[in-house]
C-alpha positions as CSV (number, residue, x, y, z in Angstrom):
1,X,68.0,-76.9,-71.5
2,X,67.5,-75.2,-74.4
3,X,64.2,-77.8,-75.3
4,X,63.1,-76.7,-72.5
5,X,62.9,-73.1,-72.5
6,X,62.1,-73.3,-76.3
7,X,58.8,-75.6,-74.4
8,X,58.2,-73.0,-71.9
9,X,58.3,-70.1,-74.3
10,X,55.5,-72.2,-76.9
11,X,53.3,-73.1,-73.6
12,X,53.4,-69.4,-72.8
13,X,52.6,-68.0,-76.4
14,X,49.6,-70.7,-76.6
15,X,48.5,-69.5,-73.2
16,X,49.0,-65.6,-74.1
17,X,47.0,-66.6,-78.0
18,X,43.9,-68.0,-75.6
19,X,43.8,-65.2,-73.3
20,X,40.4,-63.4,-73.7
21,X,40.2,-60.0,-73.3
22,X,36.6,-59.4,-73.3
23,X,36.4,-61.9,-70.2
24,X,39.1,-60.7,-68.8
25,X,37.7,-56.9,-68.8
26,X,33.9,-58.3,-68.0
27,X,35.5,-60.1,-64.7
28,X,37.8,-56.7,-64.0
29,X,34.3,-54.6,-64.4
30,X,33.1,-56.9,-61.9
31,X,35.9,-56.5,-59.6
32,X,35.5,-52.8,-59.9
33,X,32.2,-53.0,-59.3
34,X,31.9,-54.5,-55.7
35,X,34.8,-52.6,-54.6
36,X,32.9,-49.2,-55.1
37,X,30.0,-51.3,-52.9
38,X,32.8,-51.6,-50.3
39,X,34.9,-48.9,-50.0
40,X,36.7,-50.7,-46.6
41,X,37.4,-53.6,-48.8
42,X,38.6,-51.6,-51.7
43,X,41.2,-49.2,-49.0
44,X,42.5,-53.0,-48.1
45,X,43.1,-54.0,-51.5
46,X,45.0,-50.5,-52.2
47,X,42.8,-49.1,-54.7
48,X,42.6,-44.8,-54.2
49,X,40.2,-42.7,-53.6
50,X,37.7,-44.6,-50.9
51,X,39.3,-44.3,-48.2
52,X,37.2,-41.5,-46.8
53,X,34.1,-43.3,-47.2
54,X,32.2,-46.3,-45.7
55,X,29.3,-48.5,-47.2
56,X,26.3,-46.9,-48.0
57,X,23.2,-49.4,-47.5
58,X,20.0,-47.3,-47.7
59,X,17.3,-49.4,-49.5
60,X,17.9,-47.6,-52.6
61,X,21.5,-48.2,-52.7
62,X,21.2,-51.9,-52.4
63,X,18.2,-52.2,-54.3
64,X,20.6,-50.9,-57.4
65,X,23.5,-52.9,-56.5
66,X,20.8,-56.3,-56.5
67,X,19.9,-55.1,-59.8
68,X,23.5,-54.3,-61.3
69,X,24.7,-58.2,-60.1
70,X,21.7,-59.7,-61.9
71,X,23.0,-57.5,-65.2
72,X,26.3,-58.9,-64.0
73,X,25.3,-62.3,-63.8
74,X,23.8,-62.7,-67.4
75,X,26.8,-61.0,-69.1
76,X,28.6,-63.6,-67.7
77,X,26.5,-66.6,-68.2
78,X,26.4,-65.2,-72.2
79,X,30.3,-66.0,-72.0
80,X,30.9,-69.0,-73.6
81,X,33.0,-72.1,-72.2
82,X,34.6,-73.3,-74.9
83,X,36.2,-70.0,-75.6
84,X,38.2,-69.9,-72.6
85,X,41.2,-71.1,-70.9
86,X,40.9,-74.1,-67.7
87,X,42.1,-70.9,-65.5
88,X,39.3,-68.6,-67.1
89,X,36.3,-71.3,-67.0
90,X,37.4,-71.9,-63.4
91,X,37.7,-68.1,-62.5
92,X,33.9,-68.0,-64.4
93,X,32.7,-70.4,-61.9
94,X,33.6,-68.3,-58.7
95,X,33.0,-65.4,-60.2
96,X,29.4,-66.5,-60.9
97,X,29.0,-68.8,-57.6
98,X,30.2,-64.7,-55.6
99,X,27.3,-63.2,-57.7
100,X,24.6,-65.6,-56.9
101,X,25.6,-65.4,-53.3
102,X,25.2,-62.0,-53.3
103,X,21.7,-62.0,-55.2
104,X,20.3,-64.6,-52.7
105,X,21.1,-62.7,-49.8
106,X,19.5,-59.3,-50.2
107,X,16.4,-61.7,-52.4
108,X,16.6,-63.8,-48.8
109,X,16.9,-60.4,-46.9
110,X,20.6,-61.4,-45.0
111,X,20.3,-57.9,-44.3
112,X,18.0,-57.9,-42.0
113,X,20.1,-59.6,-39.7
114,X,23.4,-57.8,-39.6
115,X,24.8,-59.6,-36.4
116,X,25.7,-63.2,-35.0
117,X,26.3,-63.9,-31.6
118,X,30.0,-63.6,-31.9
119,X,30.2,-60.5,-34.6
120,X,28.3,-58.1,-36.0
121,X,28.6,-54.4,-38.3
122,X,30.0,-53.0,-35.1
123,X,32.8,-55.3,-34.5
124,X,33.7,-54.6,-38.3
125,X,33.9,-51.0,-37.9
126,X,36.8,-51.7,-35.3
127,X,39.7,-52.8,-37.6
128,X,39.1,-49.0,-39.2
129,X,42.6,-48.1,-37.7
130,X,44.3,-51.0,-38.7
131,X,43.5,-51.5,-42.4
132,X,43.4,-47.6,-43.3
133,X,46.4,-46.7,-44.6
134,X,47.8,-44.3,-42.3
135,X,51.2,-42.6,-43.2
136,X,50.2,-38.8,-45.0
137,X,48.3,-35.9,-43.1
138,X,45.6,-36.5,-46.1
139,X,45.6,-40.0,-44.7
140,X,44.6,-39.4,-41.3
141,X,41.9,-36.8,-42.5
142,X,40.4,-38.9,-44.9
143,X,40.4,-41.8,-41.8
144,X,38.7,-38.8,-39.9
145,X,36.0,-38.2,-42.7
146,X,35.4,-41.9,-42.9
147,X,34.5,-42.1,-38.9
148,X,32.1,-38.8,-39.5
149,X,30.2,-41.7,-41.7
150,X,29.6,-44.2,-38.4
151,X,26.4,-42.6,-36.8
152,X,25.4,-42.9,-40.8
153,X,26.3,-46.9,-41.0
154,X,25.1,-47.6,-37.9
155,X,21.5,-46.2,-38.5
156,X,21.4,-48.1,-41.4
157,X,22.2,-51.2,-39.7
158,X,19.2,-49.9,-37.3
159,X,16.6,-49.3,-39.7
160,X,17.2,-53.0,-41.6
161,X,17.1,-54.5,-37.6
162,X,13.7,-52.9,-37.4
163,X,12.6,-54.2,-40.8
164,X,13.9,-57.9,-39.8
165,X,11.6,-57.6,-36.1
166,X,8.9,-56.5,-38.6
167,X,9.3,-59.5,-40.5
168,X,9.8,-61.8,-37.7
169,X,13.4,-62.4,-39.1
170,X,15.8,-61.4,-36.2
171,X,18.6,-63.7,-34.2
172,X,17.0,-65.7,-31.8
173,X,17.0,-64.7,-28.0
174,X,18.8,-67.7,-26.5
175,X,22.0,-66.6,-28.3
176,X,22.2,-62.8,-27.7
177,X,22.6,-62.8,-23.5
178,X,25.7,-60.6,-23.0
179,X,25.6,-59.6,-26.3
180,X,25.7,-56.2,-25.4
181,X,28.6,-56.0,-23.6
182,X,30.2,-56.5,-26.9
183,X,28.6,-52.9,-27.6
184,X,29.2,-51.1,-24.6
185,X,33.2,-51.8,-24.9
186,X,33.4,-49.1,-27.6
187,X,32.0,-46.0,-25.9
188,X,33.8,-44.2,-23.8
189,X,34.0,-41.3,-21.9
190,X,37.3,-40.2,-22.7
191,X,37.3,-40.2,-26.6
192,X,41.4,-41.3,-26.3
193,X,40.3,-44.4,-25.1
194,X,39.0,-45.5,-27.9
195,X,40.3,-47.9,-30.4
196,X,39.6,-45.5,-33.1
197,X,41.7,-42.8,-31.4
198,X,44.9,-45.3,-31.0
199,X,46.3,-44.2,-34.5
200,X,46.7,-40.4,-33.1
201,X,48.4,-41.6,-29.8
202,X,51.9,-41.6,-31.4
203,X,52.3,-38.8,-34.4
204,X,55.7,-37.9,-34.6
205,X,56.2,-38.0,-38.1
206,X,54.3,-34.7,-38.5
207,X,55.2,-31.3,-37.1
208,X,54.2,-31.0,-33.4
209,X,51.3,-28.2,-34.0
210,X,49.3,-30.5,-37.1
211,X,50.1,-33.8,-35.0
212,X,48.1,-31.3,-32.2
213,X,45.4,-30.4,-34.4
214,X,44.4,-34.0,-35.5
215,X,44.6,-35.4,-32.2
216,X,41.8,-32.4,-31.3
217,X,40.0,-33.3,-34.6
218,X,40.0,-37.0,-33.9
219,X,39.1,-36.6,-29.9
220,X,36.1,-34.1,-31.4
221,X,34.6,-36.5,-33.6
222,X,34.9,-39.9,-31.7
223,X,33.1,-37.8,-28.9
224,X,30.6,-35.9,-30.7
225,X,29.7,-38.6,-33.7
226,X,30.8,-41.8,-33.1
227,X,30.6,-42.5,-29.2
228,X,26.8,-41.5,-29.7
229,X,26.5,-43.3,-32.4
230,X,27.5,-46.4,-30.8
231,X,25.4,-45.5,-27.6
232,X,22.1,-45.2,-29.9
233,X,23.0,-48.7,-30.9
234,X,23.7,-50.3,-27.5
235,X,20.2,-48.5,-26.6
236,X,18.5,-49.6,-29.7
237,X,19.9,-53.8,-29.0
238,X,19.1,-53.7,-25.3
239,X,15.2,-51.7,-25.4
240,X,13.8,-52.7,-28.7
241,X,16.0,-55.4,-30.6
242,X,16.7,-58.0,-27.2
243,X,13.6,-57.6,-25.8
244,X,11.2,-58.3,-29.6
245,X,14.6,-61.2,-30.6
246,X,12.7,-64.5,-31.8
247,X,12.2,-67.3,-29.0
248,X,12.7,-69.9,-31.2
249,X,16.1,-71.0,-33.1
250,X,15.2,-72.4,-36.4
251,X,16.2,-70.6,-39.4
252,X,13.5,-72.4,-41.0
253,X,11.0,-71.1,-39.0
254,X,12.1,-67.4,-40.6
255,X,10.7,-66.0,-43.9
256,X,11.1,-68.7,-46.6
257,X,13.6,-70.3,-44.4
258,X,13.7,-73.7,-45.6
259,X,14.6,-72.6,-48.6
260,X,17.0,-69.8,-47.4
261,X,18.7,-73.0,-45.1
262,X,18.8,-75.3,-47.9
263,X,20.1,-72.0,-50.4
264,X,23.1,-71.7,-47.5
265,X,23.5,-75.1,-47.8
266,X,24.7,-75.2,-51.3
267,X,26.6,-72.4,-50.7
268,X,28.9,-73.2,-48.0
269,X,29.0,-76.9,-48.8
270,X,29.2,-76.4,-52.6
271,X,26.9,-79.3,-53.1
272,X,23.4,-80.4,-53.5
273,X,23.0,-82.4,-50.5
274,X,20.1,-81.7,-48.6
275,X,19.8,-81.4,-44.6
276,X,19.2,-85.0,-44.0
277,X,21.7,-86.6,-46.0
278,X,24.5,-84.1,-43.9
279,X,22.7,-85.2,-41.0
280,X,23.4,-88.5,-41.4
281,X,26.7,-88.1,-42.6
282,X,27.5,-86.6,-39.3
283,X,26.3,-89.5,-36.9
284,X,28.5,-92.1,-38.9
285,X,31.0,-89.7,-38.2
286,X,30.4,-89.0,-34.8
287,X,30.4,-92.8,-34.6
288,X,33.4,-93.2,-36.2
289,X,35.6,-91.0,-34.3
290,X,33.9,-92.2,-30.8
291,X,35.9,-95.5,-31.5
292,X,39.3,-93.5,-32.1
293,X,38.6,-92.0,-29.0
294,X,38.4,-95.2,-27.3
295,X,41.7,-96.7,-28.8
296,X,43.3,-93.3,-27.1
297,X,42.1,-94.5,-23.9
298,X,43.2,-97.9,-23.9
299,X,46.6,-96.3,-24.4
300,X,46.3,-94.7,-21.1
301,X,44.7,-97.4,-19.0
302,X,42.4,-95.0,-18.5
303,X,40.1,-96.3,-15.6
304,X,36.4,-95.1,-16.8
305,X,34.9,-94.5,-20.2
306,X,34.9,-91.7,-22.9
307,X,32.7,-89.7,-21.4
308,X,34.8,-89.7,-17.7
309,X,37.9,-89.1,-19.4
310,X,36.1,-85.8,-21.1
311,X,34.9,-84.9,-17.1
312,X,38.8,-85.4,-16.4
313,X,40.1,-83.1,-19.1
314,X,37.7,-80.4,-18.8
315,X,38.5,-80.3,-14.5
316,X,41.8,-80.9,-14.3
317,X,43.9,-78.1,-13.8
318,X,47.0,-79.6,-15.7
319,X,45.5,-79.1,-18.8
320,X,45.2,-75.3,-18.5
321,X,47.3,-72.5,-18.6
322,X,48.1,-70.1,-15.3
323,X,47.9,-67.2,-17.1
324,X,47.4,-65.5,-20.9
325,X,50.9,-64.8,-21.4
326,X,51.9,-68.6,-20.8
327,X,48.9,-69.5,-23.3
328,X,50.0,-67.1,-25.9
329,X,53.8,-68.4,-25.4
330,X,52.9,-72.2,-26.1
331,X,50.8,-70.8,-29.1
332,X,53.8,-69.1,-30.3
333,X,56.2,-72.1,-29.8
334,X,54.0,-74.7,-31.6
335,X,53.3,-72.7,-34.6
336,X,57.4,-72.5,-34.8
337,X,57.4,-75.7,-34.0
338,X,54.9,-76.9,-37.3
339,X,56.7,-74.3,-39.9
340,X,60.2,-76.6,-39.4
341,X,57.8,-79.5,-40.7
342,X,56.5,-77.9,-43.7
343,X,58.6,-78.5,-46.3
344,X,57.6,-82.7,-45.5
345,X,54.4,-81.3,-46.7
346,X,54.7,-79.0,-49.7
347,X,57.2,-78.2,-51.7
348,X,55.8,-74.6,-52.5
349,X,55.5,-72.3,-49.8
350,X,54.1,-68.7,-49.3
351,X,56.5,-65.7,-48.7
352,X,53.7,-63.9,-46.3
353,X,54.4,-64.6,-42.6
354,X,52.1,-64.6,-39.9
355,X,51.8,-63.8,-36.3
356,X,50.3,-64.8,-33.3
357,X,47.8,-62.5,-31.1
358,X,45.0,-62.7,-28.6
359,X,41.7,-62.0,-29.7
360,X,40.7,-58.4,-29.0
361,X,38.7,-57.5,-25.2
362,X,36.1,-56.2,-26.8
363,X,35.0,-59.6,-28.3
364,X,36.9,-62.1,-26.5
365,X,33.3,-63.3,-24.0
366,X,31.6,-64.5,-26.7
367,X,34.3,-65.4,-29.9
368,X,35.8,-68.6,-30.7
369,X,38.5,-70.5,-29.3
370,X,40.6,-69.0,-32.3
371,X,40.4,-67.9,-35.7
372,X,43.1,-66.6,-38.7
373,X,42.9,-63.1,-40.1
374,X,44.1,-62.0,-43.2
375,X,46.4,-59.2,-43.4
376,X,44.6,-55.9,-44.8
377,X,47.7,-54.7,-46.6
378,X,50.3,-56.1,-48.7
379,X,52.2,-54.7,-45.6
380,X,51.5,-56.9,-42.8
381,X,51.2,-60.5,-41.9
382,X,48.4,-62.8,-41.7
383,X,47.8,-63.0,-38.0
384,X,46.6,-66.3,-35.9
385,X,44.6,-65.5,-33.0
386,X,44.0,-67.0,-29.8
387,X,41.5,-66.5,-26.8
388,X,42.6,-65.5,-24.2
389,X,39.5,-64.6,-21.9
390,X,38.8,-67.2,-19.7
391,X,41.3,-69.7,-19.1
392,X,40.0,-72.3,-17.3
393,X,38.2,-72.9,-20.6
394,X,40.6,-72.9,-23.2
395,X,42.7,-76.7,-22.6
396,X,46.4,-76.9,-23.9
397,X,45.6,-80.1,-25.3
398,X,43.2,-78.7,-28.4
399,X,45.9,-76.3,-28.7
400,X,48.1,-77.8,-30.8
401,X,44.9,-78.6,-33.4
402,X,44.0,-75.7,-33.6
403,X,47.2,-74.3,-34.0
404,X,47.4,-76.9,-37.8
405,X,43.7,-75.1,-37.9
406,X,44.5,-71.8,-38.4
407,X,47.7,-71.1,-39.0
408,X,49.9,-73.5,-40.8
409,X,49.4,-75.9,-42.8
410,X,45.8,-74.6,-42.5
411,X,44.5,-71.1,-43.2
412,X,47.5,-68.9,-43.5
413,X,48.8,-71.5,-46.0
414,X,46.5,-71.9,-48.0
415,X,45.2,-68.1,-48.3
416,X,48.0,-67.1,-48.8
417,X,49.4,-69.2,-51.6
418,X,46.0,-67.8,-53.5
419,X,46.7,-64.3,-52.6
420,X,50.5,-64.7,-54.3
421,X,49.2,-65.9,-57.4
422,X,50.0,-62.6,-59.3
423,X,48.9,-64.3,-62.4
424,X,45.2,-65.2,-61.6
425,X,42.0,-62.1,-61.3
426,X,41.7,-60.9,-58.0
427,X,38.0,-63.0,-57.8
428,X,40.6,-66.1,-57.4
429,X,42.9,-64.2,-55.4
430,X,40.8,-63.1,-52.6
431,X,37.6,-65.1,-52.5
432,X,37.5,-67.7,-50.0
433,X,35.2,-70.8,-50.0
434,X,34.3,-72.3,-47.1
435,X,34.0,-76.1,-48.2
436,X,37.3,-75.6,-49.3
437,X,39.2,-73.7,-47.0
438,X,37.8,-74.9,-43.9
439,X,37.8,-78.9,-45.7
440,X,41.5,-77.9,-46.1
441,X,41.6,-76.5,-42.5
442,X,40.4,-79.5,-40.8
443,X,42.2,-81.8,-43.4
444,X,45.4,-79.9,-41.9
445,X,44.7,-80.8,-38.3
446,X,45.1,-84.9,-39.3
447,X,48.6,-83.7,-41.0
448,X,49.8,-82.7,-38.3
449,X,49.6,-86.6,-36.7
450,X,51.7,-87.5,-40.1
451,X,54.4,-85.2,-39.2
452,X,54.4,-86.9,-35.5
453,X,53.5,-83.2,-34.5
454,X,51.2,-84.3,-31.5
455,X,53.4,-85.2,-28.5
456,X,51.1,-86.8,-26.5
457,X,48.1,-89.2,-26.2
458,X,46.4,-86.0,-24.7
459,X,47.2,-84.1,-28.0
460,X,45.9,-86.8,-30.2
461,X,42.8,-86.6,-28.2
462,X,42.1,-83.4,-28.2
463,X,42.9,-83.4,-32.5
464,X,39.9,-86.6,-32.6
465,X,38.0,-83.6,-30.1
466,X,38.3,-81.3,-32.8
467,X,37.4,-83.5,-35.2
468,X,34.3,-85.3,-33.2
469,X,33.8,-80.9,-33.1
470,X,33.0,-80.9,-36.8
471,X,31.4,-83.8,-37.2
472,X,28.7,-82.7,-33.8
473,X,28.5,-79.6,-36.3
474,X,26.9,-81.4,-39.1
475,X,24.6,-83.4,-37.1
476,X,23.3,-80.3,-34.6
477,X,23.1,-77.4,-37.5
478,X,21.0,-79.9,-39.6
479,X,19.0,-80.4,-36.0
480,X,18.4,-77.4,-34.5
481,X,17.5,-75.1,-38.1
482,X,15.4,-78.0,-39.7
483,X,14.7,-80.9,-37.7
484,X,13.4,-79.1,-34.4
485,X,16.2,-79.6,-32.1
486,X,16.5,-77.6,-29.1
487,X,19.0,-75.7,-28.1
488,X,19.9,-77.6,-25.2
489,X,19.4,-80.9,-27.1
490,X,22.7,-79.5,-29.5
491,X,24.2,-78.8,-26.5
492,X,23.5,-82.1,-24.3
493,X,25.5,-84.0,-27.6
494,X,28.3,-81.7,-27.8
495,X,28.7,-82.3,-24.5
496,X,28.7,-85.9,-25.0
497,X,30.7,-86.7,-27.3
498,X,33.6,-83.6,-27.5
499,X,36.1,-82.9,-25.1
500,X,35.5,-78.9,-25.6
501,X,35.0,-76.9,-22.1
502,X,31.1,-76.3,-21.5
503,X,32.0,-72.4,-22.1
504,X,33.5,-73.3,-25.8
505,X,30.4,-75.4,-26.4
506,X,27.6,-72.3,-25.5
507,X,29.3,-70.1,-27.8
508,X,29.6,-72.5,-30.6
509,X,26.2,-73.8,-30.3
510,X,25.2,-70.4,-30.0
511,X,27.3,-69.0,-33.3
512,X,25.8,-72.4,-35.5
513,X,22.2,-71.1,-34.7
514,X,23.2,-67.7,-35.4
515,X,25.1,-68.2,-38.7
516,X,23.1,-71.4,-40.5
517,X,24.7,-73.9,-42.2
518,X,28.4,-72.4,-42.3
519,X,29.4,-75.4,-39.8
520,X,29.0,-77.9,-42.1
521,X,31.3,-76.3,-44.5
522,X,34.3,-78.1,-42.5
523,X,33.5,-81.9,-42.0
524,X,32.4,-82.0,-46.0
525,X,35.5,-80.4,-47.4
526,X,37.8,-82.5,-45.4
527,X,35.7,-85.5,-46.4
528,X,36.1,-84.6,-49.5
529,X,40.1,-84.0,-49.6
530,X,40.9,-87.4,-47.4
531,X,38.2,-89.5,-50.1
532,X,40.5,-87.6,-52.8
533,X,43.7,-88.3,-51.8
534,X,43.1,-92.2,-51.3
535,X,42.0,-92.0,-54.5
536,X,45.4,-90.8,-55.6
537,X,47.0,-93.2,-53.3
538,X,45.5,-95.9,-54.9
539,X,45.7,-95.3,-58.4
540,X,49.4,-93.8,-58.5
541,X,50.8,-96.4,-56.2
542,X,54.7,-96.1,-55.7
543,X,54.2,-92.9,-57.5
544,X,52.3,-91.0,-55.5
545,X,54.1,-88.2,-54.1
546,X,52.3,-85.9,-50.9
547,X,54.0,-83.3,-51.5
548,X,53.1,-82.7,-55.0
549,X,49.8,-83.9,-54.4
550,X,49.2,-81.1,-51.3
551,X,50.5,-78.5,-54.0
552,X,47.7,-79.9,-56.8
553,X,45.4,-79.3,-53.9
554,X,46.4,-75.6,-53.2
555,X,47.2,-74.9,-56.7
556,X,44.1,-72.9,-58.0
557,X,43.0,-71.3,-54.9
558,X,39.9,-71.3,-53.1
559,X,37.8,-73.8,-55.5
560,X,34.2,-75.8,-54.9
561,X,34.9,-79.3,-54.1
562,X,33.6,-80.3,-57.7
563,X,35.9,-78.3,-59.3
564,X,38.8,-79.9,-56.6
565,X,37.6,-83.2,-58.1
566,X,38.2,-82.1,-61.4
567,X,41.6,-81.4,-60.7
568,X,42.6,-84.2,-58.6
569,X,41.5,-86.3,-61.4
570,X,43.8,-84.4,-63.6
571,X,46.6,-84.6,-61.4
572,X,46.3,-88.5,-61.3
573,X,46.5,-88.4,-64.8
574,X,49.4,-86.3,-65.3
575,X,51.3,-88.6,-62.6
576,X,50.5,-91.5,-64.2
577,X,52.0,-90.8,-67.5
């Protein structure tokens, strides 16, 4: 014992004796930095004194921010390698790979298109009462100067929309029908209807006559400020932005958009492949999975082929729930159900919890199946959410997928593991990648047929669903932004070869053309893992250990997938010897 604490202490010491300071503060001014660009972001992360303010993003403002990343960017390119620590080159390469991103998109103009057809700045503004800390009288008037900003963030928004319709760079027609509901459900003629009242509905912490005065402060300004503000906006999307929206739904048909496609490429993929290459990727894929699918149905005797058997799931009523509380109960029991299988898994686990919600109303028509959202304070839980707006479209049988997806072993897992490692900058705390994170996502899905987690042939189908999902993704992004598919054409093949309802298939279709190249982030991260982890298998033999390996995998956070490599290699190493 005492070898090896007298081992620990030296690896400590040798660690502490590399440390570099001047890194260390040049990533902690960067930190700083973007958190005074995003005061919202920086309340979240508990730092004082923003939380009465909201982004500012006149052309002046960003200008200078474009400008202070590119001084950014070249003090940390001058930072030699070989001076640092594995941890410190690693936390170099995000922290440089978050700086670029950021200089590409103003150079690309991203904000010119503050929307997709799921979410835009609007939606945003609505988790104001839940990530503002709330608990002093100073707390709920800063929260009330920060709404008195709205009318002044939404303009902004406004003025960049107009710039983008200038420049022919807006979201294409086909995908914003409706989109203005999503609008309308914030204003309101009674100003205590509104979400951003709900935080004064119950104030009886404070003395009865200040809870009374807030509660007449907050109704004044959500009435007079921010319900007009969000009317100007619905006005401005249905008169001028709708109607002048572009008719076709290529991004490379937008200023420079080849090479703003291809830049989004490298970024959400964290390679260099080019559009073809994924393209292809995806019909071997697609190809692949097809003949899964068909070993399912030989297990049934089903009488007809794939594409029947999709007609069958998507009409029968047994594979739907009666109501929203019975769909949010089997939620609930299966992601119970998959945290008794963890420790099969992993052998470290996070101490953050999560829970299980629907999706809000007000974005419900047009948002995804489900997603996972990170808690905004060290308070709360990660929650996994669930849609709950139209039934008949949301099958019980991808349930339990997507439930691996987004809660655990998938995203809750994995983020928060990285947000727990006290030890490691904030930039490897809190970024997320989306090769990796969504690779690791899907990658969760298949563990969940290693646990024997799917119960029946159904199940299994819908998980090969999901997955023929991601692989459609890489071969109809690709098609529609740079090979001239149609929008129907993407359609027509998820159709044909996913067992998604046709409701789920409109809006995804419709977010892939609004958001490009984000989709393929999935299908090449899991890719990557599963081409990883044989490689383990096979060179470790009897010594490979999952557990260990899963925890190699999670160990450094959010990382590109050459970086993953790097360490995989590294942990095959180590296991050998």
């Amino acid at each position: 014992m005492k070898k090896i604490i007298t081992l620990c202490a030296s690896l400590f010491l040798l660690a502490q004796a590399h440390a570099n300071p001047a890194f260390e503060q040049l990533l902690d001014d960067i930190w700083q930095f973007e958190l005074r660009t995003d005061p919202i972001n920086a309340t979240r992360h508990g730092v004082k004194g923003f939380e009465d303010k909201l982004r500012d993003l006149s052309a002046a403002t960003l200008q200078s921010q474009y400008e202070a990343r590119l001084t950014l960017r070249a003090r940390l390119l001058q930072v030699d390698d070989n001076m640092l620590s594995e941890d410190e080159r690693i936390s170099k390469t995000i922290q440089l790979r978050e700086l670029n991103n950021a200089i590409d998109e103003y150079r690309f103009h991203a904000h010119f298109v503050p929307l997709t057809s799921e979410y835009g700045f609007h939606n945003e503004l609505a988790f104001l009462p839940s990530s503002s800390p709330l608990h002093t009288v100073e707390d709920y008037r800063h929260y009330l100067t920060r709404l008195t900003h709205i009318p002044r963030f939404i303009q902004q928004n406004i003025d960049w929309m107009k710039q983008g319709i200038a420049a022919g760079m807006t979201q294409p027609q086909a995908v914003l029908a409706g989109y203005e509901d999503s609008i309308s459900a914030f204003v309101h003629t009674d100003a205590k209807d509104s979400v951003f009242y709900q935080p004064f509905i119950s104030l009886d912490k404070f003395p009865a006559d200040t809870a009374q005065q807030l509660r007449e402060q907050a109704q004044n300004v959500i009435k007079q400020q921010v319900m007009p503000a969000y009317q100007q906006y619905y006005d401005f999307f249905t008169t001028q932005y709708y109607p002048a929206a572009k008719q076709d739904i290529a991004a490379a048909n937008w200023p420079e958009g080849k090479a703003y496609y291809q830049n989004r490429i490298k970024h959400y993929t964290t390679t260099d492949l080019d559009a073809e290459a994924i393209h292809q990727i995806g019909l071997n894929e697609v190809k692949r999975i097809r003949g899964e699918m068909q070993t399912v149905l030989d297990s049934l005797n089903f009488d007809g082929d794939i594409n029947a058997f999709i007609a069958f799931l998507r009409t029968d009523p047994q594979f739907y729930a009666k109501s929203a509380d019975e769909l949010m109960r089997y939620a609930a029991y299966l992601s119970k159900r998959i945290d008794a299988r963890l420790p099969k898994l992993f052998y470290k686990l996070p101490r953050t919890p999560y829970g299980v919600a629907p999706v809000p109303d007000s974005i419900a028509p047009k948002y995804t199946t489900g997603r996972y959202i990170d808690p905004s304070r060290d308070d709360e839980p990660g929650y996994y959410w669930v849609n709950t707006y139209a039934l008949d479209k949301r099958p019980l049988y991808a349930l339990p997928a997507l439930t691996l997806h987004e809660a655990v072993p998938g995203h809750h897992l994995q983020t928060s593991l990285a947000r727990e490692m006290d030890g490691l900058p904030p930039i490897r705390r809190y970024s997320y990648i989306s090769a990796f994170g969504e690779g690791w996502g899907l990658y969760s899905e298949y563990l969940g047929k290693e646990v024997g987690f799917y119960e029946s042939a159904y199940d299994e189908f819908g998980r090969l669903s999901y997955e023929m999902w991601r692989a459609c993704r890489l071969v109809v992004d690709t098609g529609m932004h740079m090979m001239g598919w149609s929008r129907q054409q993407a359609l027509d093949y998820m159709l044909e070869n996913t067992a998604l309802s046709e409701h789920n298939i409109r809006t995804e279709v419709d977010r892939y053309i609004s958001w490009p190249a984000q989709a393929l982030s999935y299908k090449m991260g899991e890719i990557t893992i599963k081409e990883l982890r044989r490689k383990a298998e096979a060179e470790l033999g009897d010594k490979f250990d999952l557990r260990a390996f899963h925890d190699a995998v999670l160990a450094h956070g959010s990382i590109p997938l050459d970086e993953l490599r790097r360490q995989v290699d590294k942990f095959i190493r180590q296991h050998k010897a």
